[in-house]
Rosetta silent file (secondary structure, phi, psi, omega in degrees, C-alpha in Angstrom):
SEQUENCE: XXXXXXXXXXXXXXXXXXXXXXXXXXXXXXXXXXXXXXXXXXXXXXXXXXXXXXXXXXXXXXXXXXXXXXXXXXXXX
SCORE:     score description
SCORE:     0.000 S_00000001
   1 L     0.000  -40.750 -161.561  -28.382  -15.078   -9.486 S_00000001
   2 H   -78.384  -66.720  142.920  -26.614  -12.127   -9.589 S_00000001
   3 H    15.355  -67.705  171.682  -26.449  -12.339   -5.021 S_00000001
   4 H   -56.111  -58.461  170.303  -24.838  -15.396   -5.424 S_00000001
   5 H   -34.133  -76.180 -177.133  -22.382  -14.173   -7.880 S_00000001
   6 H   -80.660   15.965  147.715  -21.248  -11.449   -5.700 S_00000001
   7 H   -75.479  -37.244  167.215  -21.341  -13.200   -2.532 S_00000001
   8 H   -46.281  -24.610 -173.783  -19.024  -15.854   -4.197 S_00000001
   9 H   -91.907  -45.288  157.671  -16.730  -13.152   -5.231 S_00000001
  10 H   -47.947  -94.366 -148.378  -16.830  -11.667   -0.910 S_00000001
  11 H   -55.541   -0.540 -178.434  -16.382  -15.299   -0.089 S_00000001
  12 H  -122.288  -35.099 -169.419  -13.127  -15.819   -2.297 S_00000001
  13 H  -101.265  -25.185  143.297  -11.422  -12.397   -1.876 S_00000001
  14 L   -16.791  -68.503 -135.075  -12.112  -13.115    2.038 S_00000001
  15 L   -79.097  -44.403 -164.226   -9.900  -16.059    1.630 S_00000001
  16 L   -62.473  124.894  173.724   -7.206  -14.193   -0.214 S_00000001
  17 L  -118.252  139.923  171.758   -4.387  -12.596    1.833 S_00000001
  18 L   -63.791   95.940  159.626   -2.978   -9.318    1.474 S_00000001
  19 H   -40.568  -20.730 -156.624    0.831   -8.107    1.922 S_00000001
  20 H  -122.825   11.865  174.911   -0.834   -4.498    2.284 S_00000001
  21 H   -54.828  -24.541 -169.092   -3.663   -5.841    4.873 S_00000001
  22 L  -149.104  149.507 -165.742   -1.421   -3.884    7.809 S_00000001
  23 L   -80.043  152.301 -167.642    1.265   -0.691    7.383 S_00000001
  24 L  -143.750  104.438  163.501    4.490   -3.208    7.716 S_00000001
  25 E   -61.367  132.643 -179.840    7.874   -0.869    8.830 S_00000001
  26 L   -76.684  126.740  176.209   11.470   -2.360    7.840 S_00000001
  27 L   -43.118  -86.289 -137.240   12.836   -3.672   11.663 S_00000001
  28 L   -88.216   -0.884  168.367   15.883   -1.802   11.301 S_00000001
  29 L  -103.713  -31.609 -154.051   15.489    1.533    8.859 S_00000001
  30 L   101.121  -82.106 -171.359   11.739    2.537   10.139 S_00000001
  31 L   -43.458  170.020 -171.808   10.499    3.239    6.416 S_00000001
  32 E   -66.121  106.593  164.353    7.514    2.194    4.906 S_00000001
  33 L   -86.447    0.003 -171.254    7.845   -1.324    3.238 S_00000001
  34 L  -151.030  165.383 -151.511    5.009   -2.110    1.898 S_00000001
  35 H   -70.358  -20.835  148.139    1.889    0.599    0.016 S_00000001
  36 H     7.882  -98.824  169.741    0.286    0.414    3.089 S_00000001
  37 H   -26.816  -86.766  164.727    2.803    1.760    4.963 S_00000001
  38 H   -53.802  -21.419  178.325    3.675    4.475    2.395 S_00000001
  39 H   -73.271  -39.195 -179.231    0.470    5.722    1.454 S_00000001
  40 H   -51.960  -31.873 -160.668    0.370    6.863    5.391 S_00000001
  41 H   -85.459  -51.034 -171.237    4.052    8.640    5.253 S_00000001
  42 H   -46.686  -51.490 -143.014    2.888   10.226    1.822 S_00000001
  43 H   -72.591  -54.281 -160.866   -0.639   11.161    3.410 S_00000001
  44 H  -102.620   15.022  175.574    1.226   12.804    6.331 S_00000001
  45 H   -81.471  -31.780 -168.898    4.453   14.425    4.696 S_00000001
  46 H   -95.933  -23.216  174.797    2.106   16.523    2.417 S_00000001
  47 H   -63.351  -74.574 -145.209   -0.485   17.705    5.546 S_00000001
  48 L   -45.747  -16.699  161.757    2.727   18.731    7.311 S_00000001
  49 L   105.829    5.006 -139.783    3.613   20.966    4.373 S_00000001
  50 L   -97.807  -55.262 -104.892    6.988   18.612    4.022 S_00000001
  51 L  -137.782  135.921  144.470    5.462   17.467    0.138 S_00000001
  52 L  -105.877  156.765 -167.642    3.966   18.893   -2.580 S_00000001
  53 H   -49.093  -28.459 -167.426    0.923   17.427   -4.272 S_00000001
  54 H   -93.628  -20.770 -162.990    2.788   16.853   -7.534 S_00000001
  55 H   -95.936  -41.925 -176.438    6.074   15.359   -5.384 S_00000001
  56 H   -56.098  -34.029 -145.994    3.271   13.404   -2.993 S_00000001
  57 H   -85.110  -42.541 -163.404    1.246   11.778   -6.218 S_00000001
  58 H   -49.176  -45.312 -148.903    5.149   10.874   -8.335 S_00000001
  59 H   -67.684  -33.253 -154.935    6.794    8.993   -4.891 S_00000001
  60 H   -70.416  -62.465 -157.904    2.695    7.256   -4.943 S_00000001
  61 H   -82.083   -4.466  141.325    3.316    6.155   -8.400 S_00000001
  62 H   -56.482  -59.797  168.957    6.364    5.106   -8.176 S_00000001
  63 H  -101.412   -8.289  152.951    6.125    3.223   -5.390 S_00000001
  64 L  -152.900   48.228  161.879    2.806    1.479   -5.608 S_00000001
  65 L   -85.381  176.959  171.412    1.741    2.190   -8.973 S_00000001
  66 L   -35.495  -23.509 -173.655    1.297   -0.877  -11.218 S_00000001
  67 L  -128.622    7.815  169.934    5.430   -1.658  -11.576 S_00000001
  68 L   -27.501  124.215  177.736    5.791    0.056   -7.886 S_00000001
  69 H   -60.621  -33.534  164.153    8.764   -1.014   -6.508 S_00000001
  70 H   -31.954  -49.533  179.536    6.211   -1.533   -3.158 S_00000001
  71 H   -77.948   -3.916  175.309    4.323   -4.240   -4.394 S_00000001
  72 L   -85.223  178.716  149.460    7.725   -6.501   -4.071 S_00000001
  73 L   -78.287  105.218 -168.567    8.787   -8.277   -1.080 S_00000001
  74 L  -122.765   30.205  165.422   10.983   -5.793    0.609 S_00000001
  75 L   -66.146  130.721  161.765   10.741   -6.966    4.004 S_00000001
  76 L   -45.432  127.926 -173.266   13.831   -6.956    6.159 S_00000001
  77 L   -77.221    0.000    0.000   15.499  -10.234    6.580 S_00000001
């Protein structure tokens, strides 16, 4: 019973599609639009030393925390 359950739940969330399935770039600025995106520029602003841990985790929560500004449609028109 329980097999079925969570193949039903794989089979439905398959189905589902995701804004954040691929990092998605604004055509004409470059930046990240979507958490994707940004979790990559965060991930590599803080190896390079650009970031601090505490600056990397606010911009994360900010921008794809629960009310993330990220999580909108901000694609370039």
């Amino acid at each position: 019973m329980k097999a079925i359950m969570y193949l039903s739940v794989v089979l439905l969330m398959a189905g589902c599609t995701d804004d954040n399935s691929e990092a998605v770039y604004g055509k004409k600025s470059g930046l990240p639009v979507n958490c994707r995106a940004y979790v990559q520029v965060v991930i590599d602003s803080y190896r390079a030393r650009i970031h601090s841990a505490e600056d990397s985790f606010a911009g994360l929560e900010r921008n794809c925390g629960i009310n993330g500004a990220a999580w909108k449609d901000n694609r370039e028109k």
